[in-house]
VEXVEX-671177 format. One record per residue (C-alpha): residue in three letters; x, y, z. Coordinates in nm, 2 decimals, always signed. Each point is the difference from the previous one (the first is absolute). Layout:
BEGIN
resn|x|y|z
ALA|X|Y|Z
...
END
This chain:
BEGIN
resn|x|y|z
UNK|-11.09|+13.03|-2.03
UNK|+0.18|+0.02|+0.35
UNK|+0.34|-0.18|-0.01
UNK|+0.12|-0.16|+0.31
UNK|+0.32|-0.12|+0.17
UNK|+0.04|-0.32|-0.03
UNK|+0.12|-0.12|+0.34
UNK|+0.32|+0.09|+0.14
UNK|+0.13|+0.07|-0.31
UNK|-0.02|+0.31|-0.24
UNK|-0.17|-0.13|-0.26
UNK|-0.30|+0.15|-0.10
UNK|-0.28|-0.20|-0.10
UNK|-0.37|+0.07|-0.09
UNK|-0.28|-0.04|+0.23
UNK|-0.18|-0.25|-0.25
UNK|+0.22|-0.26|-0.21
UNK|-0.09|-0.19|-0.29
UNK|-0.01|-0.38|+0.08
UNK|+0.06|-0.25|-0.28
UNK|-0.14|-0.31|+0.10
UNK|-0.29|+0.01|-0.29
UNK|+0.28|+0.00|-0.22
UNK|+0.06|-0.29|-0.23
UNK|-0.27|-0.24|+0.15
UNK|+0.19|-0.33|+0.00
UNK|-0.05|-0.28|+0.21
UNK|-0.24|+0.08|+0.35
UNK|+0.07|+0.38|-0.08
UNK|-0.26|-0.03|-0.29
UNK|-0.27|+0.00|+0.27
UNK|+0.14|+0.38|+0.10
UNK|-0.02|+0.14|-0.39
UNK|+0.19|-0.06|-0.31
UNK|+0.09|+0.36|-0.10
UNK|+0.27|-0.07|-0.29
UNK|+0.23|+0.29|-0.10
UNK|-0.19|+0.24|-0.24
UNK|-0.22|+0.03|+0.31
UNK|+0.27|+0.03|+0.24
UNK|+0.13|+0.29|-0.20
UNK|-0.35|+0.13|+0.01
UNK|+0.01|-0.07|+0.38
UNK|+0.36|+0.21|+0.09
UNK|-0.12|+0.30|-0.25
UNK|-0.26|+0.04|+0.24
UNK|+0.27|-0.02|+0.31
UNK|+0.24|+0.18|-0.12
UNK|-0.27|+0.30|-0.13
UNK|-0.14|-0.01|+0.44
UNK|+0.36|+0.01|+0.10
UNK|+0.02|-0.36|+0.10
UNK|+0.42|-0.09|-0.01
UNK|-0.02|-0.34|+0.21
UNK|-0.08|-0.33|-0.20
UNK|-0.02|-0.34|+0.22
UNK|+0.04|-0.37|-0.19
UNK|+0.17|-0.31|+0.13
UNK|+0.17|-0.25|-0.21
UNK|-0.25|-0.30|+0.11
UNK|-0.31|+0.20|-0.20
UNK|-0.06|-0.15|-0.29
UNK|+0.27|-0.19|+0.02
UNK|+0.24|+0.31|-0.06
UNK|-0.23|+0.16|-0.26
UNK|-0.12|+0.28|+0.20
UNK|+0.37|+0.07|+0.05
UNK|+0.08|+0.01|-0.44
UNK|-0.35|+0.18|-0.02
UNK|+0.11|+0.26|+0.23
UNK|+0.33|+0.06|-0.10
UNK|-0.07|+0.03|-0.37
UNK|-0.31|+0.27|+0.08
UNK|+0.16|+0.20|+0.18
UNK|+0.33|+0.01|-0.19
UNK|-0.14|+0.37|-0.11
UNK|+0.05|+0.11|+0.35
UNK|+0.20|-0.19|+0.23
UNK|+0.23|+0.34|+0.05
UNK|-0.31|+0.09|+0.24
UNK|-0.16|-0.30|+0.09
UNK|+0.10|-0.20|+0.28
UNK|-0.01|-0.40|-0.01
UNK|-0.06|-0.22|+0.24
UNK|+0.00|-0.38|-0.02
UNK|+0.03|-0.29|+0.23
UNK|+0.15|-0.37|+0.05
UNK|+0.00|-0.30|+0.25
UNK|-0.29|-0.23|-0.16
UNK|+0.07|-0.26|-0.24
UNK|+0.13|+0.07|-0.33
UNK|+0.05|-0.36|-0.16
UNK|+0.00|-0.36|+0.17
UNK|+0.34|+0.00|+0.12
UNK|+0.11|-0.03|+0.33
UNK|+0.13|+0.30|-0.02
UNK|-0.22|+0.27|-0.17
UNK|-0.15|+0.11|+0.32
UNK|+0.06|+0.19|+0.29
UNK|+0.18|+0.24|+0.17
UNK|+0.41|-0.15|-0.04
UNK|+0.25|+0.17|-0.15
UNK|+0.01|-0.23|-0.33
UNK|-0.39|+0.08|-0.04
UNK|-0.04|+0.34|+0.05
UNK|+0.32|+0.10|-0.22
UNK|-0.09|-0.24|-0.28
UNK|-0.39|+0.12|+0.02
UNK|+0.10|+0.40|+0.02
UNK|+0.24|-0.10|-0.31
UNK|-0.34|-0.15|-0.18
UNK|-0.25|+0.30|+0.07
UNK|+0.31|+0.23|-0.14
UNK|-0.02|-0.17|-0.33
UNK|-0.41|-0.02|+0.01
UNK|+0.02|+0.38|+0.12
UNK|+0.24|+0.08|-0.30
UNK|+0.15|+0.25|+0.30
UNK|+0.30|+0.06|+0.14
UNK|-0.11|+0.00|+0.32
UNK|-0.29|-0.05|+0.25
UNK|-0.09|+0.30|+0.21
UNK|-0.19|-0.25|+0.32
UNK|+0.11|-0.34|+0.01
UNK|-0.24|-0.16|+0.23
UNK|+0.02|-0.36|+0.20
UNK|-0.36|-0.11|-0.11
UNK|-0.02|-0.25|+0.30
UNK|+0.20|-0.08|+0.33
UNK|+0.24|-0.29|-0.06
UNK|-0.01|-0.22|+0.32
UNK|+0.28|-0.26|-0.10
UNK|+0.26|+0.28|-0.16
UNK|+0.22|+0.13|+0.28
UNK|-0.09|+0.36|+0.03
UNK|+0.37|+0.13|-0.02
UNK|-0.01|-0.16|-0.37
UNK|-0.29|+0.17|-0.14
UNK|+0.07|+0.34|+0.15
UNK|+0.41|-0.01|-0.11
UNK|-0.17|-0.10|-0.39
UNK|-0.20|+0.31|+0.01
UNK|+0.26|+0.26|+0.14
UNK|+0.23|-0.21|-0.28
UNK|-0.31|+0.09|-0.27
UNK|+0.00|+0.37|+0.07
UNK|+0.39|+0.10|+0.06
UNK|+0.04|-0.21|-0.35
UNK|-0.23|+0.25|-0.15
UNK|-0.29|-0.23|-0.08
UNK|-0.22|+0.11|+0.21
UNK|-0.07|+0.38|+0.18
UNK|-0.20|-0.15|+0.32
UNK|-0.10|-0.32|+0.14
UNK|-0.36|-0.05|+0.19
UNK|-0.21|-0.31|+0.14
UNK|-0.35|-0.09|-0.01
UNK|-0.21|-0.26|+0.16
UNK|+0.19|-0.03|+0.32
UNK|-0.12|+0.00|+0.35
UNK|+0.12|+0.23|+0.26
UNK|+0.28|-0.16|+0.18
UNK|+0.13|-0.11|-0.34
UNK|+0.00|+0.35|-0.15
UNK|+0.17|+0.09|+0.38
UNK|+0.22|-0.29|-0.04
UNK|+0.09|+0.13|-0.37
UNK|+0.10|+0.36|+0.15
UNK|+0.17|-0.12|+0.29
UNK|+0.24|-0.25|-0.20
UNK|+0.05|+0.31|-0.27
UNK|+0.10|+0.22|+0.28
UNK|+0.27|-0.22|+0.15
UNK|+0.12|-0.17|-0.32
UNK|+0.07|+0.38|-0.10
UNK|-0.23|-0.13|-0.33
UNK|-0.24|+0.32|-0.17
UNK|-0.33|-0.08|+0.14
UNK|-0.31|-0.03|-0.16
UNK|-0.18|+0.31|-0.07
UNK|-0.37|-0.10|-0.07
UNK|-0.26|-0.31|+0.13
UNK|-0.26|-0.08|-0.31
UNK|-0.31|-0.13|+0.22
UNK|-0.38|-0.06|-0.04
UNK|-0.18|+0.25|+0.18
UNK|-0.34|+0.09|-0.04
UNK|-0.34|+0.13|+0.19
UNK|-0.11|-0.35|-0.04
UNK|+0.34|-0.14|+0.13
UNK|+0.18|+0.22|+0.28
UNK|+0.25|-0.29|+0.14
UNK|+0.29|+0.24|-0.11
UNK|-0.11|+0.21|+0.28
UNK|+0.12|-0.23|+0.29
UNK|+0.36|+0.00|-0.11
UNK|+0.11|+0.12|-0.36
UNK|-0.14|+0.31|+0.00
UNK|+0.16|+0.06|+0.34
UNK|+0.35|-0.08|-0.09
UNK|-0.01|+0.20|-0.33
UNK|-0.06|+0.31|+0.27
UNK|+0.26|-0.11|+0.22
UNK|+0.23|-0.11|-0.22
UNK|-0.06|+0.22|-0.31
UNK|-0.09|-0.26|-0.27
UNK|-0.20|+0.10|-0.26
UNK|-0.32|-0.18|-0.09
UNK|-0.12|-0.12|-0.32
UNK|-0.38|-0.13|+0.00
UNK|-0.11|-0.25|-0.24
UNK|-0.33|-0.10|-0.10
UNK|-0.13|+0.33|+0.17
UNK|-0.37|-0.11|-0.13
UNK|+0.01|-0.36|+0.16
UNK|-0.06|-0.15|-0.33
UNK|-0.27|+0.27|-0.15
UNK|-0.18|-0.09|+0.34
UNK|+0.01|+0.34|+0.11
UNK|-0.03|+0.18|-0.33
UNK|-0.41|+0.07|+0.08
UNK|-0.12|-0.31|-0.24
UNK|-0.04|-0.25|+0.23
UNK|-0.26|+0.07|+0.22
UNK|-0.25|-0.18|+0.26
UNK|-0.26|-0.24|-0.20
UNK|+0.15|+0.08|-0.35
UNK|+0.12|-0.20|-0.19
UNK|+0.37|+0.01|-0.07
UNK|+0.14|+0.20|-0.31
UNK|+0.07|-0.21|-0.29
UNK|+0.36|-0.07|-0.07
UNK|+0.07|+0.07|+0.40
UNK|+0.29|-0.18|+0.08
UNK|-0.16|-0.18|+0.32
UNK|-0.23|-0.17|-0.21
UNK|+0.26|-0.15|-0.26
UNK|+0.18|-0.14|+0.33
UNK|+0.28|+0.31|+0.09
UNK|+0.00|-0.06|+0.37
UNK|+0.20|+0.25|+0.11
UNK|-0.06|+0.20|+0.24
UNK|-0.23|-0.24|+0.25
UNK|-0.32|+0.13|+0.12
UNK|-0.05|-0.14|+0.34
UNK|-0.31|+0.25|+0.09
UNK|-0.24|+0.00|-0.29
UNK|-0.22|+0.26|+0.20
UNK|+0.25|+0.20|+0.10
UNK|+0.15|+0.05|-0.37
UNK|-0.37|+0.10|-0.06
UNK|-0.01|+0.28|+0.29
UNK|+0.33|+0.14|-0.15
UNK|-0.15|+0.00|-0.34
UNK|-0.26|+0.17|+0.07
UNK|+0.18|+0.32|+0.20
UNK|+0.19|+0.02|-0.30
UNK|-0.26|+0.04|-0.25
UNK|-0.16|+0.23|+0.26
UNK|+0.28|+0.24|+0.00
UNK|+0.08|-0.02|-0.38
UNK|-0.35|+0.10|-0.10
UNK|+0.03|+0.29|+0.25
UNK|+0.35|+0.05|-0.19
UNK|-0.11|-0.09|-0.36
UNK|+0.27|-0.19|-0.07
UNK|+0.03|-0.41|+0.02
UNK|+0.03|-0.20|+0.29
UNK|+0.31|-0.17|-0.07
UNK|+0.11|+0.36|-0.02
UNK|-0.06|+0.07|+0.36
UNK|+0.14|-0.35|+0.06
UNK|+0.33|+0.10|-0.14
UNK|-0.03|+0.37|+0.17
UNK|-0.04|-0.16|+0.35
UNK|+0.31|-0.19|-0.07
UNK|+0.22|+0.34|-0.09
UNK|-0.10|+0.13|+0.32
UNK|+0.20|-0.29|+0.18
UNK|+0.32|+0.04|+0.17
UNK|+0.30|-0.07|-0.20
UNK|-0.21|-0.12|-0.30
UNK|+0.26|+0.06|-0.26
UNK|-0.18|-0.09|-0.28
UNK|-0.32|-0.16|-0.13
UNK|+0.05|-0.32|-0.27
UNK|-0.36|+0.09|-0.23
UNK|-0.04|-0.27|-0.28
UNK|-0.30|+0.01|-0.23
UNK|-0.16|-0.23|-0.30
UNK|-0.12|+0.29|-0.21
UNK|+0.09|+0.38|-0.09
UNK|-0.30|+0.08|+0.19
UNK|+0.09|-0.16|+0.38
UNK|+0.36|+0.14|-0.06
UNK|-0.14|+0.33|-0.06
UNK|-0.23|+0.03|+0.29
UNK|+0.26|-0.14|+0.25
UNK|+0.23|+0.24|-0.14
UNK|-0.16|+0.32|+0.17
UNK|-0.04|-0.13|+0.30
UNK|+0.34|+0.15|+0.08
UNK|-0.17|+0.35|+0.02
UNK|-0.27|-0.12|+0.19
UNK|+0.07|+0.13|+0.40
UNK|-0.30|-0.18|+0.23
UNK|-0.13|+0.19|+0.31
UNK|+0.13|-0.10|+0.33
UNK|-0.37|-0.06|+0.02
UNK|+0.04|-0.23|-0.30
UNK|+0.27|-0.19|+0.15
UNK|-0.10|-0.08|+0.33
UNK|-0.35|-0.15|-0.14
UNK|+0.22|-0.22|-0.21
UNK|+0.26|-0.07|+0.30
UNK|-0.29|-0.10|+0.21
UNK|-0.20|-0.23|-0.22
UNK|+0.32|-0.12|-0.12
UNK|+0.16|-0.07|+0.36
UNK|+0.14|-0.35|+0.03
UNK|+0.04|-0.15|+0.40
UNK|+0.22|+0.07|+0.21
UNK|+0.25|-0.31|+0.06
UNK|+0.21|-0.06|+0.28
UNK|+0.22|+0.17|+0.16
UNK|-0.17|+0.29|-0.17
UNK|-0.34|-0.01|+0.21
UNK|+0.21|-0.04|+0.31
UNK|+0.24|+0.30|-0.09
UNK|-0.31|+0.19|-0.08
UNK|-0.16|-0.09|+0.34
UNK|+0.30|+0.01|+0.23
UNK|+0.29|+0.22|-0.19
UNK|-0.19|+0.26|-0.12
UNK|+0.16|+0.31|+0.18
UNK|+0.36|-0.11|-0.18
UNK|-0.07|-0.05|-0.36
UNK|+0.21|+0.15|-0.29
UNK|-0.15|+0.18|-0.27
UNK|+0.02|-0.30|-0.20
UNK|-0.16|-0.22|+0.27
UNK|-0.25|+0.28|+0.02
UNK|-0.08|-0.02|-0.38
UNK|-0.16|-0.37|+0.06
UNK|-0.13|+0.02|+0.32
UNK|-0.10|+0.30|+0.10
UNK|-0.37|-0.03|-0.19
UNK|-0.04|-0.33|+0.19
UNK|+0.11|+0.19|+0.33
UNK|-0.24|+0.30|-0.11
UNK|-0.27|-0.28|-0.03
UNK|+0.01|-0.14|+0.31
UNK|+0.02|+0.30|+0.18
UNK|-0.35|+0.08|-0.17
UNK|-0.18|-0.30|+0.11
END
């Protein structure tokens, strides 16, 4: 298992991380798995035996289970593991059990404390951006949540790119400790992060946390052109995330993937997960799994190292449009890009140039 920094800070994370969201399967989460806590145990054994030290819940999964399922199986080693949890959503139908104020966030970190049976969260991360909190508030709660000792770091996840900026800037000049890590979805059959996220966690050093690295199981090598869907797939019990807007397209990607992992001999959700350690700034990869089995097979995919060869067959069946002003830097601006300009454009530069 490589172990990575995460961000700007000098933490240390693994390059795969456990995510919880199976756990407990309350409520909508029941359509992700209902792993209860002899399997959980089962689940972290596994981790902790590959090296895994990073585990991801939220206190809006299940309702706060996966939070009290979590805490109670790894109680045997929380001196090693690392937990992170999240809050902003709604926790209860008052006006206030949402969001990113002051009042939320301390009362909900409080909350996943007790369900955690820790002392402390190690990432504290603001699940969504908060539109109608003033900024100031949120960021002088979370610089209150770690000099107070409750929590070690604080991150974000979901935002766009000016807000993440936005987020930075304010930290800077409020002298506040600035978030360390972004918790995105990022994927072959999703790239978006690529226009701006992935950009400013170069520039600015943020670490980056991918969740839902599979798009659903869509990229796992079971779902395949004119089959029929895997039974139990959680598209077909109505889990909607992530969107599919090009049906073909997901199909192309699919079948690269499968391609190389046969080559490989390993699965194709392991090359899926490979191709996203090879990113830039990729701190850590959230893997989730139903069964013993998937968790096993995702596990080694963090000692699988793809070809360049490998990569740019999956970069260029993968490769999403190029939006504006990206087309018109790559057409007009092309002799003064930075090496992170470079890192998006400079295939659709190369590409032109060929034609």
């Amino acid at each position: 298992m490589e172990y990575r920094q995460l961000g700007h800070s000098g933490l240390r994370v693994s390059s795969l991380t456990l995510g919880t969201m199976t756990f407990g399967g309350q409520g909508k989460f029941a359509l992700v798995g209902n792993t209860e806590l002899d399997a959980a145990k089962a689940q972290i054994d596994l981790c902790m035996e590959a090296g895994v030290n990073f585990y991801d819940t939220a206190d809006v999964y299940s309702e706060g289970l996966s939070e009290k399922i979590l805490g109670q199986a790894l109680k045997p080693y929380r001196d090693q593991a690392l937990i992170a949890t999240k809050a902003r959503f709604p926790m209860g139908k008052e006006p206030n059990q949402a969001g990113a104020s002051r009042y939320h966030l301390i009362n909900a970190c409080e909350a996943s404390l007790k369900r955690l049976d820790t002392d402390h969260i190690d990432l504290y991360q603001i699940h969504e951006w908060d539109g109608v909190t003033p900024l100031e508030e949120t960021l002088e709660a979370m610089d209150s949540l770690v000099r107070s000792g409750k929590i070690r770091y604080y991150g974000v996840s979901n935002y766009t790119g000016w807000q993440l900026m936005k987020t930075l800037g304010s930290a800077a000049q409020n002298h506040y400790l600035r978030p360390i890590t972004q918790q995105i979805h990022y994927t072959l059959q999703a790239r978006e992060a690529e226009y701006e996220l992935l950009p400013i966690a170069q520039d600015q050093d943020v670490g980056v946390l991918v969740w839902s690295p599979l798009a659903g199981g869509l990229l796992s090598g079971k779902y395949r052109r004119d089959h029929q869907s895997p039974e139990g797939s959680r598209h077909l019990q109505g889990w909607t995330e992530p969107p599919v807007y090009d049906v073909d397209k997901l199909y192309d990607i699919v079948d690269v993937l499968v391609d190389i992992a046969k080559q490989k001999e390993v699965s194709a959700a392991q090359v899926s997960l490979a191709w996203l350690l090879s990113k830039p700034k990729v701190s850590s990869v959230i893997i989730g799994a139903r069964t013993d089995k998937q968790l096993q097979d995702n596990l080694q995919a963090a000692n699988l190292v793809l070809t360049q060869e490998d990569i740019e067959k999956l970069d260029k069946v993968s490769r999403p449009p190029l939006l504006y002003p990206y087309w018109h830097q790559a057409t007009t601006a092309s002799e003064r890009l930075s090496s992170i300009d470079q890192h998006l454009l400079q295939p659709y530069i190369d590409e032109m140039e060929n034609q």
